[in-house]
N, C-alpha and C positions, 0 to 999 in steps of 0.2 A: 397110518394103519387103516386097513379096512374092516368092512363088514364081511366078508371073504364070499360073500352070495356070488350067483350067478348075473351075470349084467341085465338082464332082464330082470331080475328080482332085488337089486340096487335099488334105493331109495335115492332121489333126485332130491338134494338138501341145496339151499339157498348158499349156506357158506361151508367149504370143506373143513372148518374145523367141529363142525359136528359129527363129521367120521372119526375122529381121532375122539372125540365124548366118549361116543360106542366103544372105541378101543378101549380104553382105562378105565370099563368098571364103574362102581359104585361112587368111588370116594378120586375122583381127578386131583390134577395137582392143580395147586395154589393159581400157577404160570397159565393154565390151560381156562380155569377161570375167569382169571382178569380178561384175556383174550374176547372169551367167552359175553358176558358184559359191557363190551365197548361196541359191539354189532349192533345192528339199528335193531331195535327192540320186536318192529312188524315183524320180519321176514325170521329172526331168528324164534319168535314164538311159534307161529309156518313151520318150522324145521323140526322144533321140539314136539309137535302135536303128535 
């Protein structure tokens, strides 16, 4: 899932499952989580700023 922007207005994220974050909202599931958690903690802070 994307962020549906124009490529120029894409945010450039370390790991693509931080687009799929964007996609699902407030409350992600369980699966997308744990995913989530197991990325090296630097670059996925990076992503989340």
């Amino acid at each position: 899932m994307s962020l549906n922007l124009p490529q120029s207005l894409t945010p450039n994220f370390h790991h693509s499952i931080i687009d799929k974050l964007y996609g699902v909202g407030f409350i992600p599931p369980f699966s997308l989580m744990e995913e989530l958690l197991a990325l090296p903690r630097e670059t996925l802070i990076e992503d989340l700023e």
